[in-house]
Structures are given as C-alpha cells and as structure tokens.
KOLBA-654049 format. One line per 3 residues: number of its first residue (from 1); their letters; for each residue x, y, z of N, C-alpha, C. Coordinates in pm, whole numbers. Example, Ala and Ser with C-alpha at 12.3 -4.5 7.8 and 13.67 -1.06 7.14 Angstrom:
BEGIN
1	as	1319/-569/780/1230/-450/780/1320/-330/780  1285/-225/708/1367/-106/714/1290/3/787 $
//
This chain:
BEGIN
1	xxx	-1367/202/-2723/-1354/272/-2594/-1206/298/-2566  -1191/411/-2490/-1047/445/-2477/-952/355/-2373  -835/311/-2403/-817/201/-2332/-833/232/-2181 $
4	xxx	-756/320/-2177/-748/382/-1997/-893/374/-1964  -993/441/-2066/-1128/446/-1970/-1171/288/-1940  -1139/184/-2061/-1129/59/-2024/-1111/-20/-1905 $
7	xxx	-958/54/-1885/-907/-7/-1781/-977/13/-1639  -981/140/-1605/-1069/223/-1520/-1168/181/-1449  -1292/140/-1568/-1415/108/-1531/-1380/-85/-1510 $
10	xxx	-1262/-160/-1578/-1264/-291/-1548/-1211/-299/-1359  -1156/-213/-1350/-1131/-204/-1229/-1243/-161/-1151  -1283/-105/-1157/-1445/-39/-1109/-1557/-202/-1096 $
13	xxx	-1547/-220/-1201/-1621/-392/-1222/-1580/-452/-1122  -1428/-518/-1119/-1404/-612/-1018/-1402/-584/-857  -1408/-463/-839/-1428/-400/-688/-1598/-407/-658 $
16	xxx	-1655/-385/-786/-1782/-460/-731/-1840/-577/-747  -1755/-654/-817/-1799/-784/-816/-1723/-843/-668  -1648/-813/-598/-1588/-831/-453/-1667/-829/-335 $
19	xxx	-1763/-721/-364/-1841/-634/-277/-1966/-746/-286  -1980/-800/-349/-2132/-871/-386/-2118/-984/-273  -2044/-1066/-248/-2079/-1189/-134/-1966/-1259/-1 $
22	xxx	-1896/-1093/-11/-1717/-1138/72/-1715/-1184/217  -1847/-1181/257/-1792/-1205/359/-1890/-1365/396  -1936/-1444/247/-1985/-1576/277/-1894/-1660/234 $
25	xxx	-1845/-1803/289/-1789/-1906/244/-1858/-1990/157  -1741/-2009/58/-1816/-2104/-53/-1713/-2201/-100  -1714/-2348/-140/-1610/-2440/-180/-1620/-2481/-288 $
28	xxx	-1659/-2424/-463/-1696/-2491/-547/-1614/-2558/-562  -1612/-2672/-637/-1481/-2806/-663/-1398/-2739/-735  -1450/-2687/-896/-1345/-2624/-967/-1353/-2472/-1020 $
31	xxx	-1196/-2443/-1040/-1195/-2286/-1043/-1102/-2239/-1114  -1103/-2189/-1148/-1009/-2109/-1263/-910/-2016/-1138  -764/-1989/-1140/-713/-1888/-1072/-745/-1733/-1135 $
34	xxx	-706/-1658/-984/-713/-1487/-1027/-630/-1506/-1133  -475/-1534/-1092/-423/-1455/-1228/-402/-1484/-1329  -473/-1621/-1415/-469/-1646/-1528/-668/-1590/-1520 $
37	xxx	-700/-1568/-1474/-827/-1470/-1538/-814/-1341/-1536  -679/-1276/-1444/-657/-1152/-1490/-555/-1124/-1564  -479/-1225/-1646/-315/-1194/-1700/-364/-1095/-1829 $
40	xxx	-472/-1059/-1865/-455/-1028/-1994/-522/-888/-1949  -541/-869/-1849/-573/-728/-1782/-466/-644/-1678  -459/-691/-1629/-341/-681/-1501/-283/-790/-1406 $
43	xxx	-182/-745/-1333/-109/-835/-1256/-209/-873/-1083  -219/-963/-1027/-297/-996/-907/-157/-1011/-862  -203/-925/-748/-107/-905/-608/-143/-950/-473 $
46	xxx	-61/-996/-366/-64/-1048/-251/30/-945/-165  -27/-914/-27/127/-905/39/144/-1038/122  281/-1043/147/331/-1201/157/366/-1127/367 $
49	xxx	400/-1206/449/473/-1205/552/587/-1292/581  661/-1246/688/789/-1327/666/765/-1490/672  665/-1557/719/649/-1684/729/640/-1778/609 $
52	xxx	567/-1677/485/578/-1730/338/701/-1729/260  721/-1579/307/888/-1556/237/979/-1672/292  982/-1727/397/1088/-1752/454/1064/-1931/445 $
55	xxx	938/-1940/425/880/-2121/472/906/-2156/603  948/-2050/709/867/-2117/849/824/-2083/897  766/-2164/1041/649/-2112/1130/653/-2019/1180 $
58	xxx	537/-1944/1191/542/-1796/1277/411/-1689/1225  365/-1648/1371/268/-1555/1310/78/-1661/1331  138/-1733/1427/45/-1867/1462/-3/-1926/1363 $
61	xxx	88/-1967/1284/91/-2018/1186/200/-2169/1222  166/-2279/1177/271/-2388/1199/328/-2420/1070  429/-2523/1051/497/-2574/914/391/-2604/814 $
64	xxx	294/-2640/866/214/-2748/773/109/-2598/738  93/-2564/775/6/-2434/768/85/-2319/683  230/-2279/719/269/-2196/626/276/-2274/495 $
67	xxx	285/-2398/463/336/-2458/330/177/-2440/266  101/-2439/304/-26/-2427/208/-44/-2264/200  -18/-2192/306/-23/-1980/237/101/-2041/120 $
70	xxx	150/-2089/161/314/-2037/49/212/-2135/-105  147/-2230/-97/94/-2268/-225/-12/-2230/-254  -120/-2149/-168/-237/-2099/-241/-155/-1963/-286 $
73	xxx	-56/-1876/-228/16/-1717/-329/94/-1783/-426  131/-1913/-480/192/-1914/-557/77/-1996/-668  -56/-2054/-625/-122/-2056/-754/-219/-1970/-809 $
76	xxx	-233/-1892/-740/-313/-1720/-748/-271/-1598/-776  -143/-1573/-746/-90/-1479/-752/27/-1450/-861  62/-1325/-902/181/-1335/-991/260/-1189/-968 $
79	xxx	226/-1122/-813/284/-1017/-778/258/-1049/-613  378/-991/-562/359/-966/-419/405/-844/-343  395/-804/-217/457/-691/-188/456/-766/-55 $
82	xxx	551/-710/24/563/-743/194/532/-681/284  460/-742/393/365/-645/463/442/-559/540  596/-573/606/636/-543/717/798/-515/658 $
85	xxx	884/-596/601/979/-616/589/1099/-517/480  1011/-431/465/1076/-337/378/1058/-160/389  1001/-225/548/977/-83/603/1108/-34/704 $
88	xxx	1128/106/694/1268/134/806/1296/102/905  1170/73/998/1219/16/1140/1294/-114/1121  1205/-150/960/1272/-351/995/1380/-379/966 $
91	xxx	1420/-294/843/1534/-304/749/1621/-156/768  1599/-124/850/1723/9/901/1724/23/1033  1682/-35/1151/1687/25/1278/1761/83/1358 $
94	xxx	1863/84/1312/1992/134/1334/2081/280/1259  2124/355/1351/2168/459/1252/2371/404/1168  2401/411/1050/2484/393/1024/2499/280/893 $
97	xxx	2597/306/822/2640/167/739/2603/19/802  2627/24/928/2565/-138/967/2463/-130/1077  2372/-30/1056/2236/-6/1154/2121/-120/1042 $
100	xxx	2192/-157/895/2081/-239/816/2065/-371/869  1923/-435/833/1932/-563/877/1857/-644/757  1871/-698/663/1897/-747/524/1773/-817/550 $
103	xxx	1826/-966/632/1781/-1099/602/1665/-1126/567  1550/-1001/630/1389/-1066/580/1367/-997/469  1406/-916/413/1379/-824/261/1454/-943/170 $
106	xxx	1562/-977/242/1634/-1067/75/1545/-1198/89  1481/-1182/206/1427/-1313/157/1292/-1344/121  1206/-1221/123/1123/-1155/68/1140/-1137/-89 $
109	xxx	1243/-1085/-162/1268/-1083/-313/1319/-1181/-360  1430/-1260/-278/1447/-1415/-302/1311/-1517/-359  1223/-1513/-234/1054/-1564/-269/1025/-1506/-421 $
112	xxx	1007/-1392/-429/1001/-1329/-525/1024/-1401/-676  1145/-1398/-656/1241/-1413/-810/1230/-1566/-816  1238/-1660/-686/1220/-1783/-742/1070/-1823/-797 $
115	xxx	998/-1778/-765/855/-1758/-799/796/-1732/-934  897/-1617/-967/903/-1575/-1130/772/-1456/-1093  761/-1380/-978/652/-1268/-961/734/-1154/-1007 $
118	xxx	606/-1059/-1007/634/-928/-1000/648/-909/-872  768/-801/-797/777/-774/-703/768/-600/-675  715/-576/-523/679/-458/-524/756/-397/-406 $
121	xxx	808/-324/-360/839/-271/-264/813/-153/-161  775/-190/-49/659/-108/33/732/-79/198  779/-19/220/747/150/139/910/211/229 $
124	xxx	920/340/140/1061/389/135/1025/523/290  937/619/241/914/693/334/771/695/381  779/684/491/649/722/568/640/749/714 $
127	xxx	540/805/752/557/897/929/535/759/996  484/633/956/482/525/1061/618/474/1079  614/373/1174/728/262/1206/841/315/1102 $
130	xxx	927/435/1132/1035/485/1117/1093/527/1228  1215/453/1254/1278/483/1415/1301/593/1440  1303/629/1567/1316/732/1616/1480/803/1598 $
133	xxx	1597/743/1583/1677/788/1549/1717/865/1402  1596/860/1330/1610/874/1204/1593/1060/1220  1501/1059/1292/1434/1225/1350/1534/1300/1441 $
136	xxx	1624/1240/1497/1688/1290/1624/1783/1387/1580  1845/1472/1645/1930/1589/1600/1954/1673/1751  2008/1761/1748/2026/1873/1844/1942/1991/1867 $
139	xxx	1850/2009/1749/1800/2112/1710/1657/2083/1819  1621/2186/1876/1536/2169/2018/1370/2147/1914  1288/2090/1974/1177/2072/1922/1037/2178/1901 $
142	xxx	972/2180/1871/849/2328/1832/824/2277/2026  734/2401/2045/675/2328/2253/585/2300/2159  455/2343/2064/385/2234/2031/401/2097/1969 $
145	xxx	508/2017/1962/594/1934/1926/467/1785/1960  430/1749/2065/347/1643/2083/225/1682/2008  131/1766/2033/30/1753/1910/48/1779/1778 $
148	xxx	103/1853/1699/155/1822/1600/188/1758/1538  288/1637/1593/330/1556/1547/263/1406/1569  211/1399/1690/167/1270/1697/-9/1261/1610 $
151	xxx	-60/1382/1547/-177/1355/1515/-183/1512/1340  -290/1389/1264/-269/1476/1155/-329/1609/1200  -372/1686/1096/-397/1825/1071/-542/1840/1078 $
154	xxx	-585/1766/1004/-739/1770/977/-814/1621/1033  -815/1629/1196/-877/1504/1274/-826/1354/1210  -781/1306/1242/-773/1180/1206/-818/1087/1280 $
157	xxx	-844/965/1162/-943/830/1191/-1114/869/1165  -1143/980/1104/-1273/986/1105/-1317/1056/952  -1234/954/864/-1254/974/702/-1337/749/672 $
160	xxx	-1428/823/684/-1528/671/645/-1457/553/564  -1378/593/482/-1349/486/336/-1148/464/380  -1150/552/497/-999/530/557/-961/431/664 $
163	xxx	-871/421/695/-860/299/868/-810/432/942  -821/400/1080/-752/480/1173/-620/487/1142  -581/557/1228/-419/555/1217/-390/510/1307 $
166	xxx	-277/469/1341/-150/322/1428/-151/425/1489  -151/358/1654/-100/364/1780/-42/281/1850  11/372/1978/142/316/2011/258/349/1986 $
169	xxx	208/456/1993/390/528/1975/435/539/1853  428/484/1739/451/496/1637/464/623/1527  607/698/1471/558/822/1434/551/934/1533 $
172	xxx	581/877/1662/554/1035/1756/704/1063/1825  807/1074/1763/940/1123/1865/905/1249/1885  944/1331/1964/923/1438/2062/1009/1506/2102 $
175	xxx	1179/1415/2057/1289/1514/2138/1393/1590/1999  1476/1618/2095/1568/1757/1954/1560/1654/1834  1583/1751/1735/1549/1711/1576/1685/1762/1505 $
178	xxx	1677/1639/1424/1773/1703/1297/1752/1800/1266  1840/1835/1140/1822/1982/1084/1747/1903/934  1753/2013/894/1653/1995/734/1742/1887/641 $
181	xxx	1876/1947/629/2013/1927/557/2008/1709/619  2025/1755/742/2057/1565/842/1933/1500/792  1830/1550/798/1719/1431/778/1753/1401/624 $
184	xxx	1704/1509/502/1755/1476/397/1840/1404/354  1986/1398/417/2092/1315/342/2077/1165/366  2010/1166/552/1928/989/610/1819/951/498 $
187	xxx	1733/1003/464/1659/971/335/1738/985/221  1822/1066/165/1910/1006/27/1984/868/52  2027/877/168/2101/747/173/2027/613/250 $
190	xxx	1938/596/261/1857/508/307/1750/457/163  1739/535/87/1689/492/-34/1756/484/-84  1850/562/-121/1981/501/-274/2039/343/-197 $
193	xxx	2059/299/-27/2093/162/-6/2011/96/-43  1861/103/-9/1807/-4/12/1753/-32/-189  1714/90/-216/1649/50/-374/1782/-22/-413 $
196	xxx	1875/57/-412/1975/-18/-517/2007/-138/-487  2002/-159/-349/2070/-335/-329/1961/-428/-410  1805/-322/-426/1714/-437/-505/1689/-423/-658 $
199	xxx	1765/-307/-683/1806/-288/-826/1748/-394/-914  1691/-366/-1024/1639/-493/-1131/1559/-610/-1062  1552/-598/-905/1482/-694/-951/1336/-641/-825 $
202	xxx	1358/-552/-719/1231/-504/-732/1159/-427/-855  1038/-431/-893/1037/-354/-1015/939/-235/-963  864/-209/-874/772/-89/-867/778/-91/-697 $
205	xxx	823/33/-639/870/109/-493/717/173/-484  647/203/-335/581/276/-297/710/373/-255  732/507/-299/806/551/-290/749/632/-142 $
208	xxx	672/706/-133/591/828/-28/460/734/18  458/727/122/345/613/150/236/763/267  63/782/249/6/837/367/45/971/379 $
211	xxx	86/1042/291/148/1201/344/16/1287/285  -65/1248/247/-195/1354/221/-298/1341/374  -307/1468/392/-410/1507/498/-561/1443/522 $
214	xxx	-593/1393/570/-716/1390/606/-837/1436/620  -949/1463/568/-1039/1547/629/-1051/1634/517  -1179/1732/536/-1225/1850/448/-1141/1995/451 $
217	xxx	-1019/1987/555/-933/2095/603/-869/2117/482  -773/2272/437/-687/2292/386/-603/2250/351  -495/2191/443/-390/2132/438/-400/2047/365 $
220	xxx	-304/2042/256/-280/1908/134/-217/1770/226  -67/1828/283/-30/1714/398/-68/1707/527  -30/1602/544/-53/1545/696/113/1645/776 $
223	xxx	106/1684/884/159/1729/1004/254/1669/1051  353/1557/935/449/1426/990/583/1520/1045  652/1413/1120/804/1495/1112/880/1527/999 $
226	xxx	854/1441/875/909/1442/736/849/1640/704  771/1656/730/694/1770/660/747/1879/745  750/1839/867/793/1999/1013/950/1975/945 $
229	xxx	1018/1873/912/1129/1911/937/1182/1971/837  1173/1881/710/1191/1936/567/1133/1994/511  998/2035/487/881/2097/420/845/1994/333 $
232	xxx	731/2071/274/677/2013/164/736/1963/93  868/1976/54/927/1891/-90/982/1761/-72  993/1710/80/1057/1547/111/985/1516/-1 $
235	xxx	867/1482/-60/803/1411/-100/883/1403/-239  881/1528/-312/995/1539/-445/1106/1502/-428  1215/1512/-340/1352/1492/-270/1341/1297/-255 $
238	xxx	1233/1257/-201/1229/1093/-227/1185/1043/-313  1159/1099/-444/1118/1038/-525/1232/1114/-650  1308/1164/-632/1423/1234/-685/1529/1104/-659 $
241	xxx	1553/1075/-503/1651/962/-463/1621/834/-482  1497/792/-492/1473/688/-560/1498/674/-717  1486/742/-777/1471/756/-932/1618/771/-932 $
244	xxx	1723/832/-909/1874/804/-964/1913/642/-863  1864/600/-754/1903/416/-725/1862/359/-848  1733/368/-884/1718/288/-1012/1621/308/-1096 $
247	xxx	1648/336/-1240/1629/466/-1293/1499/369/-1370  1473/222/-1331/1413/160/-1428/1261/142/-1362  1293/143/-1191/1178/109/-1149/1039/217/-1160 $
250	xxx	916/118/-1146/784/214/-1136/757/272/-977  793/424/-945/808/471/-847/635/508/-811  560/492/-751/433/508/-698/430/605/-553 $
253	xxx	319/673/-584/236/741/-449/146/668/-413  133/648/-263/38/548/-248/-27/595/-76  -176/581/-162/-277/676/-6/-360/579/8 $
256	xxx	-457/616/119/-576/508/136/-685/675/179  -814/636/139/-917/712/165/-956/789/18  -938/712/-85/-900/822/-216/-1037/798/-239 $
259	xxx	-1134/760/-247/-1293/723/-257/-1365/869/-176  -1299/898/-118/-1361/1056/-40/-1349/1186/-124  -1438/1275/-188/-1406/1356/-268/-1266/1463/-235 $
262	xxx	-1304/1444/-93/-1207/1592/-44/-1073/1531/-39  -1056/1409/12/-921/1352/-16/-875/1371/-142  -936/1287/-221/-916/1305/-350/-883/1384/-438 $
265	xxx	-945/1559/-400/-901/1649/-429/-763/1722/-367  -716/1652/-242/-592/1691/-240/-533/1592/-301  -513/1479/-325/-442/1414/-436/-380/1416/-534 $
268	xxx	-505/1504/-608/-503/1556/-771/-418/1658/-729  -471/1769/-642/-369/1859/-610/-154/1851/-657  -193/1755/-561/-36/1738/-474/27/1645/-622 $
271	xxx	-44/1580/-663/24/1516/-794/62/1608/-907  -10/1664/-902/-12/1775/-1017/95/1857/-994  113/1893/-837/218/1981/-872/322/1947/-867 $
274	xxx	335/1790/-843/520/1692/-808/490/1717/-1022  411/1678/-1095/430/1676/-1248/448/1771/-1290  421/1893/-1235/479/2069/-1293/604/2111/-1260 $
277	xxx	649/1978/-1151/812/2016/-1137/890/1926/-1174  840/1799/-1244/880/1704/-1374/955/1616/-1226  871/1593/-1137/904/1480/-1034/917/1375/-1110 $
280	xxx	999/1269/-1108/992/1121/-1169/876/1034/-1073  724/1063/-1069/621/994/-1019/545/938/-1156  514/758/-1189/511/694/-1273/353/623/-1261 $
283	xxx	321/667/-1127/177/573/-1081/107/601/-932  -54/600/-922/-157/616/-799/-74/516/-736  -78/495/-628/-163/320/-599/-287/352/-473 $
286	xxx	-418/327/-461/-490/345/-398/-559/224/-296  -545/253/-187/-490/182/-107/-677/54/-93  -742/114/-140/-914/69/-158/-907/7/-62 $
289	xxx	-966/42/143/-1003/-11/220/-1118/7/244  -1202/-41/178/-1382/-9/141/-1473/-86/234  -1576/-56/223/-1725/-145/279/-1785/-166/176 $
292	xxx	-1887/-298/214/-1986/-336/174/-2069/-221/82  -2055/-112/181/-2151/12/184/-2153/92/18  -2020/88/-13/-1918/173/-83/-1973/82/-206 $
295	xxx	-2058/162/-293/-2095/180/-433/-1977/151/-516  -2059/99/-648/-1966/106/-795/-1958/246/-833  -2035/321/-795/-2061/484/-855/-1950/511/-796 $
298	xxx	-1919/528/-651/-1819/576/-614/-1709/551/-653  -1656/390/-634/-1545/394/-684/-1533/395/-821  -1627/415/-940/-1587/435/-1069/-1571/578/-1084 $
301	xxx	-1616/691/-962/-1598/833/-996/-1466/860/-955  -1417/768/-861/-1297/798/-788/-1207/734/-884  -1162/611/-982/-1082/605/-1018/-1125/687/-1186 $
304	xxx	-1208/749/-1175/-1206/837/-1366/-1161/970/-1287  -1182/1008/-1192/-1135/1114/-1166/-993/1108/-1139  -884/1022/-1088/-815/1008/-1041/-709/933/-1180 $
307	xxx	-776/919/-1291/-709/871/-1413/-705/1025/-1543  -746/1130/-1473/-718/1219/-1525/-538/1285/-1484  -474/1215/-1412/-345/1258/-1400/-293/1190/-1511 $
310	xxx	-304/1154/-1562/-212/1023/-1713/-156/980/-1648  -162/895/-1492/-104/786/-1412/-137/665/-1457  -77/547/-1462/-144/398/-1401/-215/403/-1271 $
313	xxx	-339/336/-1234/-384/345/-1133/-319/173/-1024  -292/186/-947/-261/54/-885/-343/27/-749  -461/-103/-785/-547/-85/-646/-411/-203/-546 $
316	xxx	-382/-102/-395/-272/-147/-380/-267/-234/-250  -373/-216/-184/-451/-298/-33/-539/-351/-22  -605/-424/-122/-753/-382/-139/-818/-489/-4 $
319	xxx	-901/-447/33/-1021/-472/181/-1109/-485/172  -1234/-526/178/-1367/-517/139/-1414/-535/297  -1480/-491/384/-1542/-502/550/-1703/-533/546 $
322	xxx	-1681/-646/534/-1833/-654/504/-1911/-721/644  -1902/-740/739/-1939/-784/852/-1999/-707/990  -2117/-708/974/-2193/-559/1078/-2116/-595/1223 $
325	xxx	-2020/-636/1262/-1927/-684/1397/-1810/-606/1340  -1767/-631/1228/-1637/-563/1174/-1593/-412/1162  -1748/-341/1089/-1771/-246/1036/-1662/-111/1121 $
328	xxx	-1633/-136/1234/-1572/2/1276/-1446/-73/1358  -1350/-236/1330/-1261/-235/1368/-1187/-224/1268  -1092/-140/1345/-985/-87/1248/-796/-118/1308 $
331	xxx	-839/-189/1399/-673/-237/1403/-613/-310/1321  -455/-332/1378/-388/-337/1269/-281/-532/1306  -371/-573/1359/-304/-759/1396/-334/-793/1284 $
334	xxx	-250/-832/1213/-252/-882/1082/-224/-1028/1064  -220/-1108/1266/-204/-1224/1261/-295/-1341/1221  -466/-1278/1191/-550/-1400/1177/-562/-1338/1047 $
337	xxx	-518/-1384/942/-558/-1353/825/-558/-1213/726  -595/-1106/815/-557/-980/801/-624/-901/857  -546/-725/889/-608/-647/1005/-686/-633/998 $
340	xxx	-832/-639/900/-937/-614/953/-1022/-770/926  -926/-876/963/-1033/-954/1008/-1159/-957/1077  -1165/-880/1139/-1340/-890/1246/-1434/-867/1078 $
343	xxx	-1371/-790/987/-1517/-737/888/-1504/-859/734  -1442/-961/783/-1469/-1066/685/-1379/-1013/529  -1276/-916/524/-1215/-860/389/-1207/-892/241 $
346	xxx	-1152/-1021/284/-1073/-1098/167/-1156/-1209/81  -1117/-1220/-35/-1150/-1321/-120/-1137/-1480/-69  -1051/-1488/47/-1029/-1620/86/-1035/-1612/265 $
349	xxx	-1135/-1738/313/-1110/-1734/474/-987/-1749/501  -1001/-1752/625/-832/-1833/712/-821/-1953/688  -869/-2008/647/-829/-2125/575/-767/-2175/507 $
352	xxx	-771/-2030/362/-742/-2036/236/-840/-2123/189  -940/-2073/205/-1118/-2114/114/-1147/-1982/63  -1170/-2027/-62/-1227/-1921/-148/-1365/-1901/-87 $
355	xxx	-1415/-1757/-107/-1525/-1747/-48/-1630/-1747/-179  -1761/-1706/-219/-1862/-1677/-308/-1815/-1578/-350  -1756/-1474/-365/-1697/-1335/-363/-1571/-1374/-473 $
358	xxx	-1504/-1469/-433/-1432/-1531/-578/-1465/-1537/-723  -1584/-1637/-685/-1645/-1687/-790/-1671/-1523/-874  -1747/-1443/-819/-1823/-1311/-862/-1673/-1269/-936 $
361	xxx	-1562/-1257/-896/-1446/-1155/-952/-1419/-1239/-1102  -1397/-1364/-1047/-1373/-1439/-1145/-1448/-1431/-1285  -1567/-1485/-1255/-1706/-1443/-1342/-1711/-1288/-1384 $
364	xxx	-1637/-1166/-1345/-1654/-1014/-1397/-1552/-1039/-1515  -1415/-1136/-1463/-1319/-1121/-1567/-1336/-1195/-1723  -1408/-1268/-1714/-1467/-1331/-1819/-1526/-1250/-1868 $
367	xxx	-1589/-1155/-1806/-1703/-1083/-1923/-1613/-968/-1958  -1515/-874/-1911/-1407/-834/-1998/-1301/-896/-2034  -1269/-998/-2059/-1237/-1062/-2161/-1329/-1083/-2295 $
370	xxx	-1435/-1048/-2277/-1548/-1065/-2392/-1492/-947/-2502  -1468/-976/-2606/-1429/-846/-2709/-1606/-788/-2696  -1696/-795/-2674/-1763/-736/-2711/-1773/-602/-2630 $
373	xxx	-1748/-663/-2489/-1746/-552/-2360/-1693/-449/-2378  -1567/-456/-2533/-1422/-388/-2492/-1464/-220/-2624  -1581/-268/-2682/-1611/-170/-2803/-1665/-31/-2737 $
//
C-alpha cells in the first residue's frame, strides 16, 4: 500500500477508534502510553497552558494539581503546542521594538526543550486576538466597516463539523486603518521577531491560522481585516516572512471544518494556488473538532481528499463532543479541561483519567503496527 495512503487511512483508524467510547470513564491498572504506541507512526501532541509551561498555579488549577498535568504531558506526549501564548495579543501587545512580552512563550519552548518534545508554534497570523493597534492607521474605514469585518462572508458558526467563532470583541476594530504597505511591514516584522527568536528550536509554525470562508458561498476567504486591508496574498506574504526567519521550520495552514465538502473544496482551492506560486507551504493541519456523529467515511474521504495536495496532513486540535448536553456548546473557557468540556472531548477526564476511548486508540495502534495491516 502506498505509504501516504497508509498514513491517511491510519489516521482515519485512530479518529475512529476515539469516537467509539470518549465520553465514558475507565481506570484499567495498566497501559501502554500514546506515544510509544504511536512513535513509529507519528508524533502525539498536547497543547500545554501557561500553568504547565511554567509549574505554577493558575487556571483553577493548584501546585499539587499543576504537577500531575505537567506529569501526565510528559508521559504521553512527545509534542506540544501552546494554547494562548504565542498568539499576538500575548506576545506583541504593544506597537514597537518593546510592545513584545517574551516571558510566557520562552517559557513555553523552555518546557519544550527540557522535555526533549517536538515543539509547535501557534499561530503567527490570524483575524482573532490580534490587537487592535496592529490594524490602526489614518486611512478612514469602508461605512460598511462593522459588518464586514466583525462577521465572515458566508454566515458563520453554522458549518456542523466547525465551532462558532469568538466573541467579544475579538477581531472587530472599526476605526482608520493602515495602509496595505503599514500592515504588511507589522506582519514582516512581527514574524521575522518572533520565529527567529525561536529559530531551531520551534520546529513547525501554524503560519495562517482560519482564513478560509465558511459555508457553501463563493468566497475562498473569510472577510478579516488581514484580507480588506491587504488582499488575498497576506496569506503568501506570511508565509514568504516566515520562511526567510527560518528557513528550516515546517510552516503549516491550519483550518477547522475541513470534514465539510464545501470547506474542503475551498481548501484544495486556496492551497493549490499558494503551490502555483511556489509559496514555501510544507503541511494541512486540520483542526478535527468532530462529534460522536461524524463517521470513519467522512473523515477517511476528507483526509484522501485532502492528501491529494502532496502535503503532510497534521490532525492539529483534535475534539471528539460526544455528550447529548455538549452537542451545541461551543465556547471557548478552556479552564475545566478544555473548551468544549460540556461534550466530554478528550481521551482523559479532568482528572487526568484515561477514559475507555484510550484503551480503543491504543488497541487501533497495535493493529497498525501489525506488518500485516501495512500490505
């Protein structure tokens, strides 16, 4: 079998072996970890928060409580990414050479490197939690300026296999705007600082995070200020400025809703044409915030279809909502365990108890590990 289709459908496997019992608790005595049952397939990823990175309390979390997250991601895991801390509001809020604010990213890759993980970095551009000074300029705003900007193109929040989108202000400035030229050079130089200070030792950037449209509409992008202000090509232009910071890392596109045909087909789209203009884009990552509901068919059509770009595919959020209470919350408190706690997600309670849903992933990886599976 061809390796990629290999890979593809093993990924396809373990998203439904997830799906089979996630949202029951289970305590068998002994267990094999994810990532020595996945080292010989791929890397198992976590995103970490500053309370792990850092070893203290916070996030209603106490000492004694962060020291066991910080030892169940370090005997499970062998990649991490950070949920919060490497985004612009956290680590740029400020306009200028000293508008940066370091301390939770270095100590985020610090965790990292003493760990001996793969580290990931999330995310360089995107229409969320990017300050408002980043947008600001002289240049007077469209009068349709509030709908436009504060909401995509093609309805948003009402793509099934997607989350809503963040509210609260987030993503919606409203007053004069840079010019095309000002925003651009704030994105060359906000990525050539921040990649390069992590030079060698982040190894793979969500470079463009959420800029595909929503919905069965036309429009390939979403309606962000990145797109009114610059056009269509920010997306090439940040993944241009990432690629000369550091020429080694794996630069990724990374969406959520890619399980929807019509999404999907702007995907293929929009990838295809950053590769006809020899964009330095190296990898998917798909953000898989699924249900119970959500078939192996589906997601094995969605990642063979979506492995026709000659990408790596990277499942990069993955969610499973399996809880008929959960099924339609979609906020984003990521303080009990994760944002869509109400729908039961994860492989492990708040506890850090493996659930029955373990066991199942675990048990898929054994059977590709079987040479026989692999013919």
């Amino acid at each position: 079998m061809n390796n990629r289709i290999l890979k593809v459908r093993s990924l396809s496997s373990l998203l439904a072996a997830a799906l089979v019992t996630i949202g029951v608790e289970g305590r068998p005595a002994e267990r094999p970890t994810l990532k020595d049952s996945c080292r010989q397939q791929f890397l198992i990823g976590t995103a970490i928060n500053r309370s792990i990175a850092t070893g203290t309390a916070g996030f209603r979390r106490n000492p004694e409580r962060v020291a066991m997250d910080v030892a169940l991601v370090n005997d499970q895991f062998n990649q991490i990414s950070p949920e919060n801390d490497l985004k612009w509001q956290i680590i740029h809020p400020r306009e200028g050479a000293n508008g940066y604010e370091y301390a939770a990213g270095d100590a985020f890759v610090d965790f990292g490197l003493t760990n001996r993980m793969y580290i990931v970095g999330h995310t360089l551009v995107w229409h969320s939690q990017t300050p408002n000074w980043v947008f600001a300029g002289t240049n007077p705003p469209p009068t349709n300026a509030t709908d436009s900007v504060a909401a995509n193109t093609n309805t948003p929040g009402t793509n099934q296999f997607g989350r809503g989108r963040f509210r609260g202000g987030f993503g919606r400035y409203n007053g004069p705007r840079a010019s095309r030229d000002e925003l651009l050079e704030r994105m060359r130089e906000h990525i050539h600082t921040v990649v390069g200070r992590y030079r060698g030792k982040v190894k793979c950037w969500d470079v463009v995070n959420e800029a595909i449209a929503d919905g069965p509409g036309t429009n390939i992008l979403r309606n962000s200020l990145w797109m009114e202000i610059i056009g269509p090509d920010f997306i090439a232009k940040a993944f241009q400025y990432a690629h000369e910071a550091d020429p080694d890392a794996i630069l990724r596109y990374n969406d959520y809703g890619l399980e929807n045909p019509d999404k999907r087909k702007k995907l293929i789209t929009l990838i295809k044409s950053l590769q006809a203009e020899k964009v330095p884009i190296h990898a998917i990552g798909s953000q898989a915030h699924i249900n119970v509901s959500t078939t192996f068919e589906t997601m094995d059509q969605a990642l063979t279809e979506i492995s026709t770009l000659g990408l790596p595919i990277h499942i990069t959020e993955l969610d499973v909502n399996s809880a008929a209470g959960g099924q339609r919350a979609f906020g984003a408190d990521i303080a009990d365990n994760s944002w869509r706690a109400n729908g039961k997600p994860l492989l492990f309670d708040g506890n850090r108890k493996p659930k029955p849903a373990f066991d199942a992933v675990i048990a898929e990886t054994k059977k590709l590990s079987d040479p026989q599976t692999t013919k």
